[in-house]
N, C-alpha and C positions, 0 to 999 in steps of 0.2 A: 015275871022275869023281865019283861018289856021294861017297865016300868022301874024296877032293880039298877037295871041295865042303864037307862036314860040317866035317875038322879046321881050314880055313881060315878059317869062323865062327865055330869052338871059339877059335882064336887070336885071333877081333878084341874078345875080351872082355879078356885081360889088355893090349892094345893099347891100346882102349877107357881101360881103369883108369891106366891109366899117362901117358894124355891128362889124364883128367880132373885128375890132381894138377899136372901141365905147367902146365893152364892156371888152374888156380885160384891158384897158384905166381907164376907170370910176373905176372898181374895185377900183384899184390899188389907188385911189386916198383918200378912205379911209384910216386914221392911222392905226397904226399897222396892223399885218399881222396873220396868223394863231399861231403861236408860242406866239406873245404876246397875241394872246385872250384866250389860254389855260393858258398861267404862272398869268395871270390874273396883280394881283396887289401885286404880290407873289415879297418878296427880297430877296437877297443871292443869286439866280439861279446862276450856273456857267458862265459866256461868255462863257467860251470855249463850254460847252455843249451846248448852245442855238445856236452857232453856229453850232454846227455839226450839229443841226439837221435843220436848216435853208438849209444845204448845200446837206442833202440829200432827201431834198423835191425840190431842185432846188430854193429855194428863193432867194440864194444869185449872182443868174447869172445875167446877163445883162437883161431889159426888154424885149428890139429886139430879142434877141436868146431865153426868153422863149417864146415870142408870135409865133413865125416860128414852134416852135416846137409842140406849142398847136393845131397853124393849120397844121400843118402837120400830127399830130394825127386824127385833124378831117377828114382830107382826107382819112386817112388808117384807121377808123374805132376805133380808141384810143383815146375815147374822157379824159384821164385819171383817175386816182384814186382817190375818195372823202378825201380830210384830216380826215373831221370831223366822217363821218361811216365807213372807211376804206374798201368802195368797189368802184367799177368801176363805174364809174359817169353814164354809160349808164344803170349798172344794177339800179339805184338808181331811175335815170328816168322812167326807163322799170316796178317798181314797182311801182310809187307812178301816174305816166301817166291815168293807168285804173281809179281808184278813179276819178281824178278832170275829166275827160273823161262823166264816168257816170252821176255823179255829174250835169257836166254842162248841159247836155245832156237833162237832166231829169228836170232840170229848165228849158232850154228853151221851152220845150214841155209843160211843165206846164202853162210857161208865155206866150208862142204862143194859147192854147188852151182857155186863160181867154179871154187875151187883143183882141185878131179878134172879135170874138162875139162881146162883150160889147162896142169897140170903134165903130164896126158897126152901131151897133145899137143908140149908143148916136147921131153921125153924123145923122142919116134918121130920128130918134125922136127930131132934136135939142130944148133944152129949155123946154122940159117936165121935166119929175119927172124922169123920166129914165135919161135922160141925166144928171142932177144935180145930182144923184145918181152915174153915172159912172163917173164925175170929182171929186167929193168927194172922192171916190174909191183910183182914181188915183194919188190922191192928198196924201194921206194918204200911199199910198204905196211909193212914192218918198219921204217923210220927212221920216219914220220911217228907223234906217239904219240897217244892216243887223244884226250886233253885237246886238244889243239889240232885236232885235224877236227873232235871235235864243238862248239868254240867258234866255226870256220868254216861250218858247217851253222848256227850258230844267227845267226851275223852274217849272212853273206848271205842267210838263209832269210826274214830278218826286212825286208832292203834292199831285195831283189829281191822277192820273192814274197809279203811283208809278211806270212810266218808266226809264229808264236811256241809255243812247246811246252806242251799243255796241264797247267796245273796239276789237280792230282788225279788219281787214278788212274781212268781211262778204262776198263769192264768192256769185252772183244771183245763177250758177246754182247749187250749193251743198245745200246754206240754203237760199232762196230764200225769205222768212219774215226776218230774222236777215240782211240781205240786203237791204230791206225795210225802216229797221226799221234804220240802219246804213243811208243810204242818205237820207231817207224820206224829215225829218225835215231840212235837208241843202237845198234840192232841193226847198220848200214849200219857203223857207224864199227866195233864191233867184229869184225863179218864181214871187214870187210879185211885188219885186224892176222892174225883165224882165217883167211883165204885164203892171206895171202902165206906164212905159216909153214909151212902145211902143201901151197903146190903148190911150194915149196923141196923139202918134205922127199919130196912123190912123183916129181918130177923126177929127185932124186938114185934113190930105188928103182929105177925104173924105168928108169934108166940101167943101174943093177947088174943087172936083173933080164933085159931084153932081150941082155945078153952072156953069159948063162947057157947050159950047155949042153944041158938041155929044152927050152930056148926056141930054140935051132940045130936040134934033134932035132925038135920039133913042125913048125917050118916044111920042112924036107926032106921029111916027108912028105906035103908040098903041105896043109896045112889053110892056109886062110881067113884075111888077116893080122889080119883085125877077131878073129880067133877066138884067135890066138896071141898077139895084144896082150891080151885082155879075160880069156880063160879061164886062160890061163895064165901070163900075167905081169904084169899087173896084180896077180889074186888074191894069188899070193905075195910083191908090194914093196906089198901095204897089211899088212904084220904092223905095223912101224915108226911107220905112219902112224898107226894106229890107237892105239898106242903114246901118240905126241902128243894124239891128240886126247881120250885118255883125260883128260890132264891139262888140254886145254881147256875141259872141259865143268866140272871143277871149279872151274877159274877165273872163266870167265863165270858159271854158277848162283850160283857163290858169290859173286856179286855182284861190278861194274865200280866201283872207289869213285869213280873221277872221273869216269867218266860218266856215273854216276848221279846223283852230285852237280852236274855241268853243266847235264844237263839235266829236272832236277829231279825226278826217280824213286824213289820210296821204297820202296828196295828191301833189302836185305840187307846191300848194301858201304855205303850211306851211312847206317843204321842204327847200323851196328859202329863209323862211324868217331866218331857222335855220345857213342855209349854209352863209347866209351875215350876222350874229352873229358870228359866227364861223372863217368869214373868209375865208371860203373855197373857194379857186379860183374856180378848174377848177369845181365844183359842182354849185355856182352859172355862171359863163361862157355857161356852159352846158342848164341848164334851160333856160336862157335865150336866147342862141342860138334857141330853141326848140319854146319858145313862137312867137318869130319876127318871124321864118319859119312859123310857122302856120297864123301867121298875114300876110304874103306876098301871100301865097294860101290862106285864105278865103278871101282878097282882091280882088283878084285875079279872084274867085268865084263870088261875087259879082257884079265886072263890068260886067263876060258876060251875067249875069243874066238880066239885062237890058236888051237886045237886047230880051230876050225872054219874059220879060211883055210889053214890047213896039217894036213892028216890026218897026216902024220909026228908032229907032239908030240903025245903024249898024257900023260894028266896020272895 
């Protein structure tokens, strides 16, 4: 496992390296640059002055000398200065990071605590009223998309209950309801989308899993059906799951950009989406650096995770 563990962090540096040129690359391949997303559709601007200031942002260098320069920054801790809010791309991150954080956080817990119940139980109840109830459920929650329940939560939140989502960000420990009240409704909307996908995908496991023959063999010798459902067939239909859910957590952390943007959260996804309007290299660079690292460790997570629902793999 040691050894697993070591050459797989050895790997995620040319991985790493091979990101950072992806994305300093791909930017760039968008038209204009930050200068024309600000002069807009604006005529007369000076040349002269559009260039100087092309020249003192460094846009007019070589590509190769500024991407050296960018990673070089990222090495020494200077991941540089946002164009568009005119601060340090790491404070930008460092602020807007906590939000999609909580945020994702707080969906997944949501959607882990719906979707295990209910897809358990569809699976052991198959073809009742309970189970056509929790595909319905499920079904309902994968078509409906995110953008339109949280614009439903804010219409009727607003008609009914004459709520409204606060502006600014809400700390838990100072005002601990207006924090509430600030992710609630993000959390709830993406919790669903995270519930119905993953009590899909434990239903199905757990379909496969209970027609296994440990799981004929455990019940024959009379254990406990709580005990053959939970110990032994459960544990081995969440490989899959976890699977998924690996890649939910990068999704949510790494920021919901319409829901964040709906319901006014300044988080990571409606950051990214400002910064690549804007233009803003090293600000989207940064995020994006930030996302893939986090998707190379919960990957990462993920595979050893295996080895501890199923003793069989070892790594």
């Amino acid at each position: 496992m040691q050894r697993y563990l070591i050459r797989r962090l050895v790997f995620m540096v040319p991985t790493l390296l091979f990101v950072t040129i992806a994305v300093f690359s791909l930017i760039r391949v968008m038209p204009g640059d930050f200068i024309t997303a600000q002069m807009g559709e604006s005529r007369g601007a000076d040349p002269a002055f559009i260039e100087r200031l092309r020249e003192e942002l460094g846009l007019n260098e070589p590509a190769p000398k500024q991407y050296f320069s960018w990673l070089g920054g990222i090495v020494t801790g200077d991941w540089g200065t946002s164009y568009w809010q005119n601060k340090p791309v790491t404070a930008v991150i460092k602020g807007a990071l906590p939000s999609s954080i909580q945020l994702g956080l707080m969906a997944i817990l949501i959607g882990i605590s719906l979707s295990v119940p209910i897809g358990v139980i569809a699976a052991v109840k198959q073809d009742s009223w309970i189970d056509y109830l929790g595909r319905m459920i499920a079904i309902a929650g994968v078509s409906m998309p995110n953008f339109f329940l949280a614009t439903l939560i804010i219409i009727y939140g607003a008609r009914w209950l004459g709520w409204f989502p606060p502006q600014g960000y809400q700390s838990f420990f100072t005002n601990p309801w207006g924090n509430l009240q600030q992710f609630g409704p993000g959390a709830i909307v993406l919790g669903a989308a995270l519930s119905a996908q993953n009590m899909r995908m434990i239903r199905t496991t757990m379909l496969e899993t209970l027609r296994a023959d440990y799981v004929r063999t455990a019940r024959a010798k009379g254990l406990r059906e709580s005990v053959v459902i939970f110990r032994h067939a459960f544990r081995n239909a969440l490989i899959p799951v976890v699977t998924l859910l690996g890649f939910q957590i990068i999704t949510t952390v790494g920021g919901s950009v319409l829901v964040e943007t709906v319901l006014g959260i300044n988080g990571i996804g409606r950051n990214f989406i400002g910064a690549v309007t804007q233009r803003d290299y090293p600000l989207v660079q940064g995020i994006l650096l930030v996302i893939i690292t986090t998707t190379l460790m919960v990957n990462l997570l993920v595979d050893l995770s295996y080895s501890w629902l199923d003793p069989r793999i070892r790594y």
